[in-house]
mmCIF entry with sequence, helices, sheets and N, C-alpha, C, O atoms, coordinates in Angstrom:
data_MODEL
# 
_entry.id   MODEL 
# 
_entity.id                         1 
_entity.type                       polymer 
_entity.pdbx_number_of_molecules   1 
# 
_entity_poly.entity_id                      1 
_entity_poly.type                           'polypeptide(L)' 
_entity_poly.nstd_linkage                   no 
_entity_poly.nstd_monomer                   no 
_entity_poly.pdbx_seq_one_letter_code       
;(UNK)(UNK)(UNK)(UNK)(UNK)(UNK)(UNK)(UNK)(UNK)(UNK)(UNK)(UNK)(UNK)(UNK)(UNK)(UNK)
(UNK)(UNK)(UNK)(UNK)(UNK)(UNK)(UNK)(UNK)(UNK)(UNK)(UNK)(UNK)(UNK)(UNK)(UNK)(UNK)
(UNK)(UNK)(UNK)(UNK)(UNK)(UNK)(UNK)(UNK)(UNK)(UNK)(UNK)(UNK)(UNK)(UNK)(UNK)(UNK)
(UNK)(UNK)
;
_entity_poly.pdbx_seq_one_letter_code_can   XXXXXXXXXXXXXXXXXXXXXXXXXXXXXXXXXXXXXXXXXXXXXXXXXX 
_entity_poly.pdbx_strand_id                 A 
# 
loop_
_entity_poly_seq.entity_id 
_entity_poly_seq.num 
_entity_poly_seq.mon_id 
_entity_poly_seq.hetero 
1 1  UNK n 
1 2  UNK n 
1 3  UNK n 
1 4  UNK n 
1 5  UNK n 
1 6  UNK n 
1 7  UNK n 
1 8  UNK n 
1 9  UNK n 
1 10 UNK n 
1 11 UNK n 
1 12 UNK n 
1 13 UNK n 
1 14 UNK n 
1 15 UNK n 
1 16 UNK n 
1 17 UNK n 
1 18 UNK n 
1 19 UNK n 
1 20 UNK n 
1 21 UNK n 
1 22 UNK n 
1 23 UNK n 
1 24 UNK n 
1 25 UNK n 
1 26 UNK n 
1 27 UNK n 
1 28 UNK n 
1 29 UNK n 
1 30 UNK n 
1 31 UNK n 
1 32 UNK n 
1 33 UNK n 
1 34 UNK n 
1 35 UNK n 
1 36 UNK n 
1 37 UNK n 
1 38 UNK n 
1 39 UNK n 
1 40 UNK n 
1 41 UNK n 
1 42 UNK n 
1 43 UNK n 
1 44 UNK n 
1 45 UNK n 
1 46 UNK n 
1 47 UNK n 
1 48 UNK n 
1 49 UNK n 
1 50 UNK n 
# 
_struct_asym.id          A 
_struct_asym.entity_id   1 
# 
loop_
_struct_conf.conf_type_id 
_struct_conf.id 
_struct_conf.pdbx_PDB_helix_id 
_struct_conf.beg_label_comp_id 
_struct_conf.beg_label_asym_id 
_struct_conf.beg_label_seq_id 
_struct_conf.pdbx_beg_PDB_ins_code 
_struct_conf.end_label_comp_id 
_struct_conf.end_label_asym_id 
_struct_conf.end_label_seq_id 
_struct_conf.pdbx_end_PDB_ins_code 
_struct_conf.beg_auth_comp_id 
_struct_conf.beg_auth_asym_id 
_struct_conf.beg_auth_seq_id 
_struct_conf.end_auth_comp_id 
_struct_conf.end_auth_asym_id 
_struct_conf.end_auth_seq_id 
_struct_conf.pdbx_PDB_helix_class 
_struct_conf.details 
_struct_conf.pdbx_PDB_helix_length 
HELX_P HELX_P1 AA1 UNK A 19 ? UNK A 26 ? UNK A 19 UNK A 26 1 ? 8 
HELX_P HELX_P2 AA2 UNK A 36 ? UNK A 41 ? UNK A 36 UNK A 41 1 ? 6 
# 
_struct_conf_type.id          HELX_P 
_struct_conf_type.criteria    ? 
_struct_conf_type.reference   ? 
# 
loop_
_atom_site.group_PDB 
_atom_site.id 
_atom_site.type_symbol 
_atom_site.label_atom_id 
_atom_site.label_alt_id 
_atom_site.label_comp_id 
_atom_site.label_asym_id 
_atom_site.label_entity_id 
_atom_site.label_seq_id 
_atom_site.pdbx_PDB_ins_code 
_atom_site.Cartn_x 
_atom_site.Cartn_y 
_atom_site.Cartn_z 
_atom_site.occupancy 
_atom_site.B_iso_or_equiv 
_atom_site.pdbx_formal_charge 
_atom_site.auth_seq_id 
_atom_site.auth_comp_id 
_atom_site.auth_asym_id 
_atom_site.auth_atom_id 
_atom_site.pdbx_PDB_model_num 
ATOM 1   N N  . UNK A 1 1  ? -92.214  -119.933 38.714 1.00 0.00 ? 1  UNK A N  1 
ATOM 2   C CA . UNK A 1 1  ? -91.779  -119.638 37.366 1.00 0.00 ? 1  UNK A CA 1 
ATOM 3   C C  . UNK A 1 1  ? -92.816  -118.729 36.718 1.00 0.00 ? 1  UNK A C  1 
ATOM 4   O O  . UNK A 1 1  ? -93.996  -118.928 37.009 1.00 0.00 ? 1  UNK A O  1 
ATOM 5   N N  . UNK A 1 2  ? -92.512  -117.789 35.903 1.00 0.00 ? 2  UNK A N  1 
ATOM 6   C CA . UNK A 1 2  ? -93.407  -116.836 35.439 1.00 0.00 ? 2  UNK A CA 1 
ATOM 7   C C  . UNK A 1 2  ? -93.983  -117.472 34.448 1.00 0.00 ? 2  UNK A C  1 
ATOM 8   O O  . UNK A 1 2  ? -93.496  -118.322 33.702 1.00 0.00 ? 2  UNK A O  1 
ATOM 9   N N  . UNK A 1 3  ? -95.034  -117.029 34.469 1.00 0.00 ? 3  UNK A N  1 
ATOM 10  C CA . UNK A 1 3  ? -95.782  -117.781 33.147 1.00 0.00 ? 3  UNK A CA 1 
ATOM 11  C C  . UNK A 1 3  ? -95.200  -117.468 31.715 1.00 0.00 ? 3  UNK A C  1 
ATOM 12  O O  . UNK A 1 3  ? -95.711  -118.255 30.917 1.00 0.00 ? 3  UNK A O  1 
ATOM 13  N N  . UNK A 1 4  ? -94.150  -116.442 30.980 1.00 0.00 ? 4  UNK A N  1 
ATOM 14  C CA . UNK A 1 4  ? -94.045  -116.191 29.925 1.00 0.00 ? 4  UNK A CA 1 
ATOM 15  C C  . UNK A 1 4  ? -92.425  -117.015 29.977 1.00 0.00 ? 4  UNK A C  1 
ATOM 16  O O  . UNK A 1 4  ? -91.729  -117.298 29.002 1.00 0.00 ? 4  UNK A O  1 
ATOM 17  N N  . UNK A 1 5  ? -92.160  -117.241 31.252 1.00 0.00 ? 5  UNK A N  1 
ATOM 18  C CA . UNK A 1 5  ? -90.859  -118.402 30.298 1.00 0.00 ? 5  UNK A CA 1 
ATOM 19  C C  . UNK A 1 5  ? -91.556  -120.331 30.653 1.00 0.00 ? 5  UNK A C  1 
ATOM 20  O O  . UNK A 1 5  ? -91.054  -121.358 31.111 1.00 0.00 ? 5  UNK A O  1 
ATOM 21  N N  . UNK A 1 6  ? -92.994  -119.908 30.085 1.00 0.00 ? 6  UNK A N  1 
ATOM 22  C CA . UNK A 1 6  ? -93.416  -121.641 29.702 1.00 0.00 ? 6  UNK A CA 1 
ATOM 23  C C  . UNK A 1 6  ? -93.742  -121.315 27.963 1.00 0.00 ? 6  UNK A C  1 
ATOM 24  O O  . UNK A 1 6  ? -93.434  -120.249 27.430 1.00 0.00 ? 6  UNK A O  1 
ATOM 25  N N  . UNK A 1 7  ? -94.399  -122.432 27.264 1.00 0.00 ? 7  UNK A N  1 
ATOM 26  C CA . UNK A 1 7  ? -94.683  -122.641 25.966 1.00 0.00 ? 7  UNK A CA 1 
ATOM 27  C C  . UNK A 1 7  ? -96.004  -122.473 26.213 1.00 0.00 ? 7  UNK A C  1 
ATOM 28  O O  . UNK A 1 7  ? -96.489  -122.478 27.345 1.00 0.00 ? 7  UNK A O  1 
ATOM 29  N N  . UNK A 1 8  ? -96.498  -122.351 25.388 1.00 0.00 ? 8  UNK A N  1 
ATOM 30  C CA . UNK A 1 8  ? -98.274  -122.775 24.983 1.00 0.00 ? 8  UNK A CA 1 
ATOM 31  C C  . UNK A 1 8  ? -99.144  -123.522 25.586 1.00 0.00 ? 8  UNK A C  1 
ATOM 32  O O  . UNK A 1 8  ? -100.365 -123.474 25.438 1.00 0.00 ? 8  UNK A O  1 
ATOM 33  N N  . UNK A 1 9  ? -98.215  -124.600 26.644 1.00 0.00 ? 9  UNK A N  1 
ATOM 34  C CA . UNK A 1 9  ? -98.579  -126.228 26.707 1.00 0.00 ? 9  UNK A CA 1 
ATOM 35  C C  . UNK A 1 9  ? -98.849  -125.754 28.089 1.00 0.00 ? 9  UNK A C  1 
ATOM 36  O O  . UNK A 1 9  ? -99.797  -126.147 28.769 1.00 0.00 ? 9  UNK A O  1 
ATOM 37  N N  . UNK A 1 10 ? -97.990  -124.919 28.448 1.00 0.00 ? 10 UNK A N  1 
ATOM 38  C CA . UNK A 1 10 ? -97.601  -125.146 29.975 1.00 0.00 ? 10 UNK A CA 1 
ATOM 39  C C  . UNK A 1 10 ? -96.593  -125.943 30.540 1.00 0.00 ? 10 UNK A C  1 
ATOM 40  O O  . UNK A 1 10 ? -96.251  -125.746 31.706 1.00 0.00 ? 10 UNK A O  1 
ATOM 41  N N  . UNK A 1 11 ? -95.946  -127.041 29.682 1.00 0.00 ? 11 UNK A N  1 
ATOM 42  C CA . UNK A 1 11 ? -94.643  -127.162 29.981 1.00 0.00 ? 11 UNK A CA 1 
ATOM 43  C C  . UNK A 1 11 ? -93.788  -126.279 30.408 1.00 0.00 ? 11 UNK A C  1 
ATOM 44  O O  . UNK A 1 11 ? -94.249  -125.145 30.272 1.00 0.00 ? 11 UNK A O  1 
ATOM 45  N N  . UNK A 1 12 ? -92.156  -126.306 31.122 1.00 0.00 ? 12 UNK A N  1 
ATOM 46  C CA . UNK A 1 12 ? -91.357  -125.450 30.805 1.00 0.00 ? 12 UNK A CA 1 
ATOM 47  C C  . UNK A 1 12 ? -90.620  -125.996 29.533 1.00 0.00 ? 12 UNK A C  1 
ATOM 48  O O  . UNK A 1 12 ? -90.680  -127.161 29.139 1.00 0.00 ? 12 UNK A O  1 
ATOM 49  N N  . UNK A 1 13 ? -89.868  -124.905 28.913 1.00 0.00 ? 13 UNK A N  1 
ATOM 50  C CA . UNK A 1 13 ? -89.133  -125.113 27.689 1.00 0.00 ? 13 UNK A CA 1 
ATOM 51  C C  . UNK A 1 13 ? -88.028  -126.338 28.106 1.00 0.00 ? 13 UNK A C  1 
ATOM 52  O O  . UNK A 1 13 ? -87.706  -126.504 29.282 1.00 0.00 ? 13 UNK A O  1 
ATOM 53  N N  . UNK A 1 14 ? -87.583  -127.028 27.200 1.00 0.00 ? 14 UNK A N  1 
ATOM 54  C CA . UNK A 1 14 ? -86.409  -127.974 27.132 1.00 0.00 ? 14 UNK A CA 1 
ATOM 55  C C  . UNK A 1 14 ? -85.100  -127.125 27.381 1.00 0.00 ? 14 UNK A C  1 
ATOM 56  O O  . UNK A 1 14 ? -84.871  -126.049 26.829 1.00 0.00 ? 14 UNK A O  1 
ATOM 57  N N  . UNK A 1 15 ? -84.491  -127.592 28.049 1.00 0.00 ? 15 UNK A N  1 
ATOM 58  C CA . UNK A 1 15 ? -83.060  -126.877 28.333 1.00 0.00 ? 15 UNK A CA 1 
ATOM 59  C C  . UNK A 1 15 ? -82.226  -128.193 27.444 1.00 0.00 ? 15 UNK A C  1 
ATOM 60  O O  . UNK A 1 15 ? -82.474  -129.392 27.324 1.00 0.00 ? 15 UNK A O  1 
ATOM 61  N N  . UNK A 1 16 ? -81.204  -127.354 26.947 1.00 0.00 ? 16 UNK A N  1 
ATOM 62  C CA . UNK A 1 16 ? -80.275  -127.503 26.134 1.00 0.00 ? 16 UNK A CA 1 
ATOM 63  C C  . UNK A 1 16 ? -78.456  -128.115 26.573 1.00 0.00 ? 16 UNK A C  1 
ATOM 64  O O  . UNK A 1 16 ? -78.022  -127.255 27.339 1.00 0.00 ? 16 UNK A O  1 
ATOM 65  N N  . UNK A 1 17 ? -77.824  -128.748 26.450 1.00 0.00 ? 17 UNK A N  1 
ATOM 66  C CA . UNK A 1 17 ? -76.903  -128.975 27.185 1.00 0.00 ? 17 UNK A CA 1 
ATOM 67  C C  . UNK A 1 17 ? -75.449  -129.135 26.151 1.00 0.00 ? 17 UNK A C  1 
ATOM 68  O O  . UNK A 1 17 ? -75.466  -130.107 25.397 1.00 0.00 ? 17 UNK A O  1 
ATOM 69  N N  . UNK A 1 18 ? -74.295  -128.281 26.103 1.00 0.00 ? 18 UNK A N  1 
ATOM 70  C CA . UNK A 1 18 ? -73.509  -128.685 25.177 1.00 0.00 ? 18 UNK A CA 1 
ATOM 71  C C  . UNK A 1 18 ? -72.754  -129.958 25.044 1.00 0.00 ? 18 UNK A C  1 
ATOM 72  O O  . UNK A 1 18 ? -73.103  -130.808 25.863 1.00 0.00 ? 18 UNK A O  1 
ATOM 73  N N  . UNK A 1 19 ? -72.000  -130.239 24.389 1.00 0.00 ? 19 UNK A N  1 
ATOM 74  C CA . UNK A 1 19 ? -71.003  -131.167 24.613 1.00 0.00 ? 19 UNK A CA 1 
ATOM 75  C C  . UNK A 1 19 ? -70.211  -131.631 26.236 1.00 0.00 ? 19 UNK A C  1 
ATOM 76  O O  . UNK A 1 19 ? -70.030  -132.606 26.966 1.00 0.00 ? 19 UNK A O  1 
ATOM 77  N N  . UNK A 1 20 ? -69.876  -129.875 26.115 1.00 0.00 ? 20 UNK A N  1 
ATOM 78  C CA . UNK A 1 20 ? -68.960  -129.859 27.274 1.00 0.00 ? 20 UNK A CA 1 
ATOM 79  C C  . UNK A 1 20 ? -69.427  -130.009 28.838 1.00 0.00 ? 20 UNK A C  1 
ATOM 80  O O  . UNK A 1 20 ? -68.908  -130.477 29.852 1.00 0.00 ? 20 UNK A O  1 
ATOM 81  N N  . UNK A 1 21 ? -70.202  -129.612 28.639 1.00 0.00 ? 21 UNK A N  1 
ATOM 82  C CA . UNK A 1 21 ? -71.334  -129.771 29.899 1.00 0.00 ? 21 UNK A CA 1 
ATOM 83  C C  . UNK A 1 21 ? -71.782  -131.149 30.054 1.00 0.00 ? 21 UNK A C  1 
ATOM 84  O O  . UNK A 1 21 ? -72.041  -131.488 31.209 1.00 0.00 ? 21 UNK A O  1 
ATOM 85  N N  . UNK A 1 22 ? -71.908  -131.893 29.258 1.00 0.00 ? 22 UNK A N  1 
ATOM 86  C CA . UNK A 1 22 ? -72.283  -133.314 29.568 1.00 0.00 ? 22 UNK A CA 1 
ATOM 87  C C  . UNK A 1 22 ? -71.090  -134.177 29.747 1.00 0.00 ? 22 UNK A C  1 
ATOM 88  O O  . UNK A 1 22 ? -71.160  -134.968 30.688 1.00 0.00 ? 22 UNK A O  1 
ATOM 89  N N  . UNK A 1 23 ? -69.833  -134.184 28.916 1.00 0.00 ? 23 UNK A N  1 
ATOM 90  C CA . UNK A 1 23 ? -68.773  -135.069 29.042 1.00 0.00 ? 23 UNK A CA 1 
ATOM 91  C C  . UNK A 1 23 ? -68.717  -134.220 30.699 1.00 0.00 ? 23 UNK A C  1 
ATOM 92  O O  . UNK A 1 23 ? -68.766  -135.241 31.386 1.00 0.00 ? 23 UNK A O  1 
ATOM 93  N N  . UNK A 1 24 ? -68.663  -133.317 31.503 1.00 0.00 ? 24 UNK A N  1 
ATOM 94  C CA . UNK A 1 24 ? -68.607  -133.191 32.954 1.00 0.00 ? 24 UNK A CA 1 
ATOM 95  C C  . UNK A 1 24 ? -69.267  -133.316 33.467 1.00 0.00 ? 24 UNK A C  1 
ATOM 96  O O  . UNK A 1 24 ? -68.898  -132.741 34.491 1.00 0.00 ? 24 UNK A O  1 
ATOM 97  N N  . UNK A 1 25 ? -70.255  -133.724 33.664 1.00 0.00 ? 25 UNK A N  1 
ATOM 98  C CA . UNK A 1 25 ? -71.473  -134.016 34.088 1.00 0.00 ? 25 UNK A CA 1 
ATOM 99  C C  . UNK A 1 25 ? -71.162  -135.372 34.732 1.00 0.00 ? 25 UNK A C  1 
ATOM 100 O O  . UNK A 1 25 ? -71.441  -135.538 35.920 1.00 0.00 ? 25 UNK A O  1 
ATOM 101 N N  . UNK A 1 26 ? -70.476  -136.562 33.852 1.00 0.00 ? 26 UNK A N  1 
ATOM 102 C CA . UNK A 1 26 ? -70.473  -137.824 33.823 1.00 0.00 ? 26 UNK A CA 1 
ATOM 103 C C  . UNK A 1 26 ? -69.188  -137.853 34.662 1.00 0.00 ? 26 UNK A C  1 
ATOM 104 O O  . UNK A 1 26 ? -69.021  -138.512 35.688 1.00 0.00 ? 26 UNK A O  1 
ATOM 105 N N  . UNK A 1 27 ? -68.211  -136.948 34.001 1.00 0.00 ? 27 UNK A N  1 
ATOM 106 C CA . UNK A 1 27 ? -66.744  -137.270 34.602 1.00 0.00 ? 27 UNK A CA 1 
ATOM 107 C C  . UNK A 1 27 ? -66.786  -136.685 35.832 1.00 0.00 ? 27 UNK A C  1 
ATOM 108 O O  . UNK A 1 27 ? -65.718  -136.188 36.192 1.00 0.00 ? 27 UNK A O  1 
ATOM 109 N N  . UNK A 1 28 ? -68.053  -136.565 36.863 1.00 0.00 ? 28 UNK A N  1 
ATOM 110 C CA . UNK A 1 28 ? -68.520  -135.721 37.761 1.00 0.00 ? 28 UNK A CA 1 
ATOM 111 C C  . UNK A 1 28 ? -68.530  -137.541 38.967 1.00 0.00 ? 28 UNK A C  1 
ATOM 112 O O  . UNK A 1 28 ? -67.858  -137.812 39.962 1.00 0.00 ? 28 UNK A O  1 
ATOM 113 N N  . UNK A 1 29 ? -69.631  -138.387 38.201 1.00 0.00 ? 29 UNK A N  1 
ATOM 114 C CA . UNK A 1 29 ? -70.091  -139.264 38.917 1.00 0.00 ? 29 UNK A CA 1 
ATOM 115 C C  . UNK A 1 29 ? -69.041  -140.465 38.668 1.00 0.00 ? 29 UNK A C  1 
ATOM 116 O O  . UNK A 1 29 ? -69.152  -141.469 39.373 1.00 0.00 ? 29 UNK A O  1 
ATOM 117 N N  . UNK A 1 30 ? -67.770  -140.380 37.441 1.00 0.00 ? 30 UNK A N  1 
ATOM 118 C CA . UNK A 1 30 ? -67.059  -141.307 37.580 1.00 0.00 ? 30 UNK A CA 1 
ATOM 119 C C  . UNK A 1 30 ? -65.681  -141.037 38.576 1.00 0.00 ? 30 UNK A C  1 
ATOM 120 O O  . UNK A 1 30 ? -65.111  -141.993 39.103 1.00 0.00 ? 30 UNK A O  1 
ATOM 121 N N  . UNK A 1 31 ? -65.350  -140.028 38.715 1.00 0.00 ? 31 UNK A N  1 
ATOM 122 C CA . UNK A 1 31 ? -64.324  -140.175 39.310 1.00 0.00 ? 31 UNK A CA 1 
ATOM 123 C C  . UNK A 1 31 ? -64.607  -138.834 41.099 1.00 0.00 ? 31 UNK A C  1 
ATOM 124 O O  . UNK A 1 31 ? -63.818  -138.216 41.815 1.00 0.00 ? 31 UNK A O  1 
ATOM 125 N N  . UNK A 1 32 ? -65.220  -138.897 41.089 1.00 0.00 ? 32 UNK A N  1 
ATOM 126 C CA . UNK A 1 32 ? -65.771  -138.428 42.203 1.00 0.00 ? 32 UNK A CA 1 
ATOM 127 C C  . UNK A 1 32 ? -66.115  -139.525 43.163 1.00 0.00 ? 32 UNK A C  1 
ATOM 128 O O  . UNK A 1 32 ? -65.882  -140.717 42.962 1.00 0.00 ? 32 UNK A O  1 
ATOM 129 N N  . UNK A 1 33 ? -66.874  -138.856 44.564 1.00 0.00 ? 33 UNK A N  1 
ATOM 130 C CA . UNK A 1 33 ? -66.839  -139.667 45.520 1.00 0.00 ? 33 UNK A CA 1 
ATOM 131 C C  . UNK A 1 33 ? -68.650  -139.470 45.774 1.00 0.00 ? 33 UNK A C  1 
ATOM 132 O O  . UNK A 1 33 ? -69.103  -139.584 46.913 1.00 0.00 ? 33 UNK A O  1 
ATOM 133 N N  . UNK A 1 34 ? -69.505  -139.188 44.657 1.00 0.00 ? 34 UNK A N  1 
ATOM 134 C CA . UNK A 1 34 ? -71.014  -138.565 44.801 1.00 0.00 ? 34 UNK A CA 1 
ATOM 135 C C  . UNK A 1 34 ? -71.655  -140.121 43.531 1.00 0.00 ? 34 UNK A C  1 
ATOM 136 O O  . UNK A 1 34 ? -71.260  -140.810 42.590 1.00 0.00 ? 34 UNK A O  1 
ATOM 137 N N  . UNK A 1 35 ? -72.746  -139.922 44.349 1.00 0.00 ? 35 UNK A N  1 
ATOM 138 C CA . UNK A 1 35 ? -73.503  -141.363 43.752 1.00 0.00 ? 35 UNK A CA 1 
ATOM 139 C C  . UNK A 1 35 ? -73.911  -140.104 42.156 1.00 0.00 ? 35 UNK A C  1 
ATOM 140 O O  . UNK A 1 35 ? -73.775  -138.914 41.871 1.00 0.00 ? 35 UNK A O  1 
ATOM 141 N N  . UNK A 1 36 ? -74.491  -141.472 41.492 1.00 0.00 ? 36 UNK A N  1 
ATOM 142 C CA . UNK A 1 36 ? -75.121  -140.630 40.071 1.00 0.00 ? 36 UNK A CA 1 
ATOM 143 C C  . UNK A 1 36 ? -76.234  -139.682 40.997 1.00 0.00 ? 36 UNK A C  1 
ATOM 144 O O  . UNK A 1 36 ? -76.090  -138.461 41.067 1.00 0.00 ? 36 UNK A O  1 
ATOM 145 N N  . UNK A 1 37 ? -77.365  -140.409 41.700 1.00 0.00 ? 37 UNK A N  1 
ATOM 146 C CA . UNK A 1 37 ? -77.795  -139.237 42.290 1.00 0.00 ? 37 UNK A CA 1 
ATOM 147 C C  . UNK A 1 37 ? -77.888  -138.266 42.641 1.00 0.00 ? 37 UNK A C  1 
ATOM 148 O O  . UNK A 1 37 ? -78.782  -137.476 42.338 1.00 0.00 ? 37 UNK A O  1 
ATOM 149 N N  . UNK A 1 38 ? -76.787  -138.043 43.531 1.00 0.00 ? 38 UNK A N  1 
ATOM 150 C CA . UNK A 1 38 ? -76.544  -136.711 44.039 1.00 0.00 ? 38 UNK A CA 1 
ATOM 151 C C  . UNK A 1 38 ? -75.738  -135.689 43.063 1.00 0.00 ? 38 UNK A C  1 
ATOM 152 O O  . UNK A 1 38 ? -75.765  -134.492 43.348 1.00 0.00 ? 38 UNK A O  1 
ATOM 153 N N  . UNK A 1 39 ? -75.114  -136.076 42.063 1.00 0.00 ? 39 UNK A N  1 
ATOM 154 C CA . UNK A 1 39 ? -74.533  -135.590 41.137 1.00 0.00 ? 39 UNK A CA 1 
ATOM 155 C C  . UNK A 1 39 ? -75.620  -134.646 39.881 1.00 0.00 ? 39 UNK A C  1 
ATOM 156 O O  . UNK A 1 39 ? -75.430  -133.584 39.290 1.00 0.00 ? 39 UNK A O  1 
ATOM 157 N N  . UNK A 1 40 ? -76.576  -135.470 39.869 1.00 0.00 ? 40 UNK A N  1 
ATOM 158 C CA . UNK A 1 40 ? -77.728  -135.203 39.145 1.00 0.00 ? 40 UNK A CA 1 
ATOM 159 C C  . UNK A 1 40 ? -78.583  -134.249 39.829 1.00 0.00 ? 40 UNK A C  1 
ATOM 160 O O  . UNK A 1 40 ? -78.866  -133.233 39.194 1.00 0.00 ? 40 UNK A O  1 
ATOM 161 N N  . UNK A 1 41 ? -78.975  -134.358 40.813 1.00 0.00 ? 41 UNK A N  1 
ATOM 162 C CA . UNK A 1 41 ? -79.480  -133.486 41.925 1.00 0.00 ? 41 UNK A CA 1 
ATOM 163 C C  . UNK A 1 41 ? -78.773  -132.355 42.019 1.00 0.00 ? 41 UNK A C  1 
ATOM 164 O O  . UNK A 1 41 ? -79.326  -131.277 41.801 1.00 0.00 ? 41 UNK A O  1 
ATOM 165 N N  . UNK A 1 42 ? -77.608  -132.424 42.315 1.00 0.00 ? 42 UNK A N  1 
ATOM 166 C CA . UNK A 1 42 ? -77.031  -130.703 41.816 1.00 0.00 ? 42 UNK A CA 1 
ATOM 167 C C  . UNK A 1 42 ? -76.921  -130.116 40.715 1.00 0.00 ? 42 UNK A C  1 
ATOM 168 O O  . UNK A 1 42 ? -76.608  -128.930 40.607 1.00 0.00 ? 42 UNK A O  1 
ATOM 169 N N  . UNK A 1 43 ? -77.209  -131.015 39.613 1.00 0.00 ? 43 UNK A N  1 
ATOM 170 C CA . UNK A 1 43 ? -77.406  -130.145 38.547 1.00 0.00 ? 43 UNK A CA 1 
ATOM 171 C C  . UNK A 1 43 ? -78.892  -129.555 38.422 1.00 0.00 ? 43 UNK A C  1 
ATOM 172 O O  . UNK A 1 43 ? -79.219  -128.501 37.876 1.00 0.00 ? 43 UNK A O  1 
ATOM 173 N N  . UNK A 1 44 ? -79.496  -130.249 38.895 1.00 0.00 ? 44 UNK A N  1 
ATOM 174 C CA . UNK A 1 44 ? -80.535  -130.255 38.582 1.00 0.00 ? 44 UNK A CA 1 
ATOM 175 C C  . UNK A 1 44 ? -81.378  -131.087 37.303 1.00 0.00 ? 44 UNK A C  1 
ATOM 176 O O  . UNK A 1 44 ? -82.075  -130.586 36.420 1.00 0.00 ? 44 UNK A O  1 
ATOM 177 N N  . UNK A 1 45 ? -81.076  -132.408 37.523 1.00 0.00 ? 45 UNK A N  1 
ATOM 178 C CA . UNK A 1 45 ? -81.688  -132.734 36.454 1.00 0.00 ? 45 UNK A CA 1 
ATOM 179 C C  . UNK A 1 45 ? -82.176  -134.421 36.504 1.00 0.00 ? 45 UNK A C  1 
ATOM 180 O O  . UNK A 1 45 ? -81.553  -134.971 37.411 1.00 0.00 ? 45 UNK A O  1 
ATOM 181 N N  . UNK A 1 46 ? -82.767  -135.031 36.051 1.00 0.00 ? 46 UNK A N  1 
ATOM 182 C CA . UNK A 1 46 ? -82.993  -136.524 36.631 1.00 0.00 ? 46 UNK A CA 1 
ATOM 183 C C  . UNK A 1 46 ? -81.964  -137.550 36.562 1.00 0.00 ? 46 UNK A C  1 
ATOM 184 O O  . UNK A 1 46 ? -80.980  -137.208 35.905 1.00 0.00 ? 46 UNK A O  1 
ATOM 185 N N  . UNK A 1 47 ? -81.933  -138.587 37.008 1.00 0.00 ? 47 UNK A N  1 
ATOM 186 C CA . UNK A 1 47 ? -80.662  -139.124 37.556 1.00 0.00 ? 47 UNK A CA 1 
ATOM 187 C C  . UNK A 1 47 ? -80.507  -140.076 36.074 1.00 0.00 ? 47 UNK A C  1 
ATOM 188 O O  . UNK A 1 47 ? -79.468  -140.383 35.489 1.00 0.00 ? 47 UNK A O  1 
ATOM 189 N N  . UNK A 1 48 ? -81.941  -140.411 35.715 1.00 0.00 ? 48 UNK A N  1 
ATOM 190 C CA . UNK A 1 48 ? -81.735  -141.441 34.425 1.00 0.00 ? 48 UNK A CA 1 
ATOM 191 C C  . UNK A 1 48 ? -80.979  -140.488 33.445 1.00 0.00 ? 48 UNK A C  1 
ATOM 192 O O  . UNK A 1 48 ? -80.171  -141.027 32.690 1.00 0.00 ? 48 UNK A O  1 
ATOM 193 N N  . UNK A 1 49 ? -81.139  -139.181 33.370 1.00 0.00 ? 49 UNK A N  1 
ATOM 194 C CA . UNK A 1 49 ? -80.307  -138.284 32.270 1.00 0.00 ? 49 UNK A CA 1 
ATOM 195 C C  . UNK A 1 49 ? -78.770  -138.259 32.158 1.00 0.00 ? 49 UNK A C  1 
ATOM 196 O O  . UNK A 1 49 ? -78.082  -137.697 31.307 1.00 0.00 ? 49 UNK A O  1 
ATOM 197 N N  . UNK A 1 50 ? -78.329  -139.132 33.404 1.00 0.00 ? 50 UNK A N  1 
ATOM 198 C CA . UNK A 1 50 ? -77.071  -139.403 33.588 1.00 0.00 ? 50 UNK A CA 1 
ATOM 199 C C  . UNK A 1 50 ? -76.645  -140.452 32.990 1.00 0.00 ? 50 UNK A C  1 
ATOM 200 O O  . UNK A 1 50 ? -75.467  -140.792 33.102 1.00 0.00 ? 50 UNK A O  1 
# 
């Protein structure tokens, strides 16, 4: 990651997620055949965020 898309901290920035993107996100791991895990894992994002 380049250093000018971090903050000050050295964190990376918080990514943002709409509505719509999250009600699918979920309706991803409920009616699918993918654990919350792996569902989360392709988004890229931690599994507790599910």
């Amino acid at each position: 990651m380049n250093q000018k898309d971090r903050n000050g901290s050295g964190a990376t920035p918080r990514r943002k997620f709409d509505e719509t993107y999250k009600r699918h996100a979920v309706e991803l791991t409920l009616h699918g055949d993918r654990t919350v895990k792996t569902v989360a894992k392709e988004l890229g994002i931690p599994a507790w965020a599910l």
